[in-house]
Structures are given as C-alpha cells and as structure tokens.
Steps between C-alpha positions, in 0.01 A plus 500: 500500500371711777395861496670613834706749671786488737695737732840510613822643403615649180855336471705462166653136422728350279169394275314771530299752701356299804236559803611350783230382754485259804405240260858584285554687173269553232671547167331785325485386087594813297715678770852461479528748815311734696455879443758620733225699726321177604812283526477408864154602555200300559298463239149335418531309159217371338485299155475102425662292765674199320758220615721435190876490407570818476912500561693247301657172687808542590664189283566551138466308202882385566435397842679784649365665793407870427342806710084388489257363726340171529112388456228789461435847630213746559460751284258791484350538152320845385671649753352862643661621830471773785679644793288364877564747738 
C-alpha cells in the first residue's frame, strides 16, 4: 500500500465512484458516486493507492457469465478529495 494521490476526472461507474486519469480509472472504496457538484470535475484525490479486486469476476459460481470485471483494480483507500482549478 502506497500513500499517494492522483488527479483526473470525477466520473461515476457501474462499481462505484471513479477518477479517471491518463493512467485509467481509479475506483474510489467507500463512494458509490460522486457529489453531483464535482461529477465531471477534476479532482485531486489523495488516500492509500492499492491494486486489489475490487469488482467481482464476471463468471458465477454456475458458470454463467454475469456483468463484472476480470483480474484486479486500483482503488484509492482513505480517500480525501478537492476541486484543481
């Protein structure tokens, strides 16, 4: 785990409240979306940087495909955010 920040994008997904950066999206853990005054703003989010499997795969236990994502994400952990002009 790594005490970082990143900037990008304040974008809501399917799994959650997301930063999106040139480097892709960065899940943030706690936020299902984003206070509607920053959605589509960039923002500078700082916390615990972490690669981990954050959204579920998308196979169930019966085989059947189902909506998910593969292999690990990044997530941002203690998240605290602000508006970059």
């Amino acid at each position: 785990m790594t005490a970082r920040y990143v900037e990008g994008i304040a974008r809501d997904a399917k799994a959650g409240a997301v930063v999106v950066s040139d480097t892709g999206p960065v899940y943030i853990e706690k936020l299902g979306s984003w206070p509607s005054e920053l959605l589509g703003k960039q923002v500078r989010v700082k916390g615990r940087l972490v690669t981990t499997k954050f959204i579920p795969d998308p196979v169930n236990d019966k085989g059947e495909l189902v909506q998910g994502a593969p292999g690990e994400q990044t997530v941002m952990r203690d998240a605290t955010w602000e508006v970059v002009s």
